[in-house]
N, C-alpha and C positions, 0 to 999 in steps of 0.2 A: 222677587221684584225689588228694583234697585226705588226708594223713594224720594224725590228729589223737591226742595225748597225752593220757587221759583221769582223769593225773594233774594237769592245768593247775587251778590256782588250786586252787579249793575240792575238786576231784575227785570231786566227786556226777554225780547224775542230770541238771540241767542240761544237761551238755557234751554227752551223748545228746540229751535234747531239741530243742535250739538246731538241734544239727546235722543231724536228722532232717527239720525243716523246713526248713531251709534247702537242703537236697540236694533233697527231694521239690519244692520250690519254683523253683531253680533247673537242675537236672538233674545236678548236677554231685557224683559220685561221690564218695564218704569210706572213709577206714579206720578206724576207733576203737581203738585199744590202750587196757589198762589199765583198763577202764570200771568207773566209783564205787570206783576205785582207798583213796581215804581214807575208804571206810563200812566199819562194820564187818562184815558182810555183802557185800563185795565183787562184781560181775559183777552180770549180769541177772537181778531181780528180776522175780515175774508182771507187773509194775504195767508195768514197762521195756519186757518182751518183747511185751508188748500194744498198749506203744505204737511197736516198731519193726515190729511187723505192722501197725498199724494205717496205721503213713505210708507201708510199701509197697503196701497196698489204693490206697492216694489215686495212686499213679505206677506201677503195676506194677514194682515196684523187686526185682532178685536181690538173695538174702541169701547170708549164708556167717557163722556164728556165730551164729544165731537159736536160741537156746537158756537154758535156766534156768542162771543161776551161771555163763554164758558171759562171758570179760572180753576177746574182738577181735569185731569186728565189721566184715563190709563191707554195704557199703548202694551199689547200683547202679540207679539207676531207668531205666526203659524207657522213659518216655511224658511228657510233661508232668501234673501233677493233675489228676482229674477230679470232674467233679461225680456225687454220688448219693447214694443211701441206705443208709447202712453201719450195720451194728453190731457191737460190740465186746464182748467179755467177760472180764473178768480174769479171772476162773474156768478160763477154756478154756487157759491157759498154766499156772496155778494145780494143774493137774489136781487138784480137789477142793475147788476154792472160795478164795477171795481180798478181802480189804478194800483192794487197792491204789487208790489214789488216782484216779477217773474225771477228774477235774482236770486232771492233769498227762497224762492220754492226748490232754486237749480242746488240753491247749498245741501238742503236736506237729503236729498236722493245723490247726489252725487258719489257719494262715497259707498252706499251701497250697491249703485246700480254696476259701478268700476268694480267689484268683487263678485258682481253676478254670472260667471263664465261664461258671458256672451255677450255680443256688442246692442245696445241698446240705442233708440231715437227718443228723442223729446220735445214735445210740442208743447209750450205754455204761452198761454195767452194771459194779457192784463197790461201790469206798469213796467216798462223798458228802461224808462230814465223820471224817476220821482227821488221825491228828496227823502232822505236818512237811510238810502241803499246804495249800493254801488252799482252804477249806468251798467250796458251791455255793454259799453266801451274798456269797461273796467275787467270786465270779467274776459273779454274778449282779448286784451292786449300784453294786461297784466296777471292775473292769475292764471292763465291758462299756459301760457310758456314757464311759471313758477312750478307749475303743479304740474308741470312735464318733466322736470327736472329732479321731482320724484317717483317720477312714474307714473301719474295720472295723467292719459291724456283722452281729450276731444276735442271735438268741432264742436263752434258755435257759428248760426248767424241769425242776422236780425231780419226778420222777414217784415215786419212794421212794428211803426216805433210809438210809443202808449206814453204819454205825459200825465203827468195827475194835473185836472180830477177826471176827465175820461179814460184815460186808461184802451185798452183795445188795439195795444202792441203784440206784438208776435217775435218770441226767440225760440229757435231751435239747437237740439245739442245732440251730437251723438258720442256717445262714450261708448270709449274702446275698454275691456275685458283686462283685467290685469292680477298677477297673482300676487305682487308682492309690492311695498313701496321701500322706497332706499333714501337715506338720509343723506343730501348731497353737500358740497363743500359752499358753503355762504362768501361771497367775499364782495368789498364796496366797488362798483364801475362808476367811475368819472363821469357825471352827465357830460353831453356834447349833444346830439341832436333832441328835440322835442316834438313829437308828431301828435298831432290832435285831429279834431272835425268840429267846425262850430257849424249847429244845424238848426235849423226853426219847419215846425210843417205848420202848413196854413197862416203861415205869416207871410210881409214881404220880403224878399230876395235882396233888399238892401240890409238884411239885420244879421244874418251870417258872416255876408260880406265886411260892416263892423265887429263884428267881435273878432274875426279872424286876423283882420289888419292890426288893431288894436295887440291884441295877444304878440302877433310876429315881432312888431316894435317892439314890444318889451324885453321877450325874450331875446332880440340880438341884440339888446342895449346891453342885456346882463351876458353878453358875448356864446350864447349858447345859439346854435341854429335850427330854429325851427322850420317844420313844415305841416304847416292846420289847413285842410281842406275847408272852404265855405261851404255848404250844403242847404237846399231847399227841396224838402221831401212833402211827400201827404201824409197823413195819420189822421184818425180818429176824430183828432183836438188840436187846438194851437200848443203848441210850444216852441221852447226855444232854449242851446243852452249849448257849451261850451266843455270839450275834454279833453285832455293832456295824456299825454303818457311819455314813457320814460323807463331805463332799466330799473326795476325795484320801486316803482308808484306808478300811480296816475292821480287826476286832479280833475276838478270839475266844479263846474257853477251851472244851475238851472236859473234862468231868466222869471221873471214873476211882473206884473203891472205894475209901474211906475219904477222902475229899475231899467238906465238905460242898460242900453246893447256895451256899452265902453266898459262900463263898471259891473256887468256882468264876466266880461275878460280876461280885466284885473285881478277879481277875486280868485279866479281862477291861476293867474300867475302868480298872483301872491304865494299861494299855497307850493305851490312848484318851486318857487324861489327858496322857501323856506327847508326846502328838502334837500336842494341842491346845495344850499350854502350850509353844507355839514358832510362827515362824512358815515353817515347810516347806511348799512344794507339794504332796508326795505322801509317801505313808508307805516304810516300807522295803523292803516287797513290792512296790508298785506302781512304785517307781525303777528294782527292777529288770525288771520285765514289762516297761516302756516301751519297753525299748532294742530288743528285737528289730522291731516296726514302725516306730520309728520312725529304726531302721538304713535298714528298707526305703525309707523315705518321701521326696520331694522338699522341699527346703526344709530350714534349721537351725531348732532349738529349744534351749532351754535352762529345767530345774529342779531345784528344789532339795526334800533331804531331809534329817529328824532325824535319820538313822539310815543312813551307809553299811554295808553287807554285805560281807563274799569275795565270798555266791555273785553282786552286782552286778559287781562289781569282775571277775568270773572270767567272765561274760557277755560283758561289754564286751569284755575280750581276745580273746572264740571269735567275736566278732563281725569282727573286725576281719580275721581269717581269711578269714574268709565271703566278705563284701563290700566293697567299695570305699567305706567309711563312715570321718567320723573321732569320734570320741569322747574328750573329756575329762572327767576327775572330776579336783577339785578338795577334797579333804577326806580326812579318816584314817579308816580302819577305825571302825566304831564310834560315829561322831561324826557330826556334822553336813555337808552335802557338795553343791554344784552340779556337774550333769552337764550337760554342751553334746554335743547330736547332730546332724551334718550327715552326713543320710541320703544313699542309692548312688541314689539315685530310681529304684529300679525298675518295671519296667512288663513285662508279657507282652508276647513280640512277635509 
């Protein structure tokens, strides 16, 4: 049993996730002390508990510490992944309903449901677009043409869209069966076009329509051309909120009371511009999603970002745990940084 400090680096939810797939993937048993040690909210949250059941569905894995505001965990899987049709509820941990991030549930299983030889469906229910996750916009535009390009691929869509604090969005995924990942070649594209959606449910139809205009101006002032659909949908709950993408990021602002529609936009272009005016491979988010398949993957690669993290920086270390991988960063905290990965080449055997 691998045992793991879940005050390492940044001591969030990551070191949960990482490790959840990596046991249900590999078989090989963990301890978790400490878990999201440095949140302020400490131990398992609905979003967490949702996704350590969810990765024992995929391995029949025993638990011991599956619980809300739980901070050990063991996680013992029975079975190799398997393929099927699962669905997920943050609510059902929540007891009473949950905006936790359906995202960061997709991160967990991910990677072992793609080694389970056979294509699998996923139905979760909860938070689509909440704050300190990456929107279904994100995972839909930009990781998933990323994570194609090593070999993992699926479908995603959003069947309805969950804001915090209601929550009661719907995304589905179906991943495809794959035997192996391969380290592809990284290199910088020239932004030119930006394609977004600025969207509000149960709001008026005039507050898309500013963030969308808003955004467009910016971004052809900064000579790039956009195209952001304005959007008014229904969901659950009010929201409202703004997303970018782009080869190698995406970008986002969620809207909140008393924060206009203009400067909700902005934020959002700010962030874009900053990426744009450099030349990075992939944005700050995506350096660090990289690392876990392409830990798995046969073959070295190497890229670069405007913006190293902890929670990067605190991956790479849980990885190294993991598997037989080596990884270098080259860069400070905060600042600009190339990462070199020579994958464990894993394979089901």
């Amino acid at each position: 049993m691998l045992h793991i400090d879940g005050r390492l680096g940044e001591g969030g939810g990551q070191v949960l996730r990482t490790s959840l797939s990596l046991s249900a993937l590999t078989g090989r048993s963990f301890r978790l002390t400490h878990i999201r040690a440095n949140r302020g909210k400490p131990g398992l949250r609905p979003q967490h508990l949702t996704a350590v059941r969810a990765a024992a569905r995929t391995c029949g894995a025993a638990l011991a510490g599956d619980a809300i505001d739980s901070r050990t965990l063991e996680f013992r899987p029975a079975m190799p992944p398997q393929p099927g049709d699962y669905h997920f509820d943050v609510s059902d941990a929540a007891q009473g309903g949950s905006a936790g991030a359906v995202t960061l549930i997709f991160q967990a299983i991910l990677w072992p449901l793609l080694f389970a030889g056979g294509r699998s469906r996923v139905t979760m229910r909860g938070g689509t677009h909440v704050p300190m996750s990456p929107p279904w916009h994100y995972v839909a535009h930009v990781l998933r043409p990323a994570f194609a390009r090593i070999g993992a691929n699926f479908d995603t869509v959003l069947e309805a869209w969950g804001w915090y604090p209601v929550g009661g969005g719907v995304m589905t995924a179906t991943i495809e069966p794959a035997a192996r990942l391969d380290a592809p070649v990284f290199e910088h594209v020239p932004a030119a076009r930006v394609e977004g959606v600025a969207a509000v449910t149960n709001l008026p139809a005039d507050i898309p329509q500013r963030m969308a205009g808003r955004a467009t101006n910016l971004l052809a002032a900064a000579g790039l051309r956009p195209r952001i659909e304005p959007r008014r949908e229904k969901g659950a709950g009010p929201g409202a909120g703004i997303f970018l993408w782009l080869p190698g990021g995406g970008f986002g602002a969620i809207g909140r009371r008393g924060w206009p529609a203009d400067q909700v936009a902005e934020a959002a272009v700010a962030e874009t511009l900053a990426f744009v005016d450099n030349t990075a491979m992939v944005d700050r988010y995506l350096a660090d999603q990289l690392l876990l398949p392409l830990a798995l993957a046969h073959g070295r690669t190497r890229y670069t970002t405007n913006h190293l993290t902890l929670h990067t920086v605190t991956n790479a270390d849980l990885l190294r745990l993991w598997l037989d991988t080596r990884i270098d960063i080259a860069g400070d905290l905060n600042g600009p940084a190339a990462i070199s990965v020579t994958g464990a080449g894993f394979t089901i055997d």
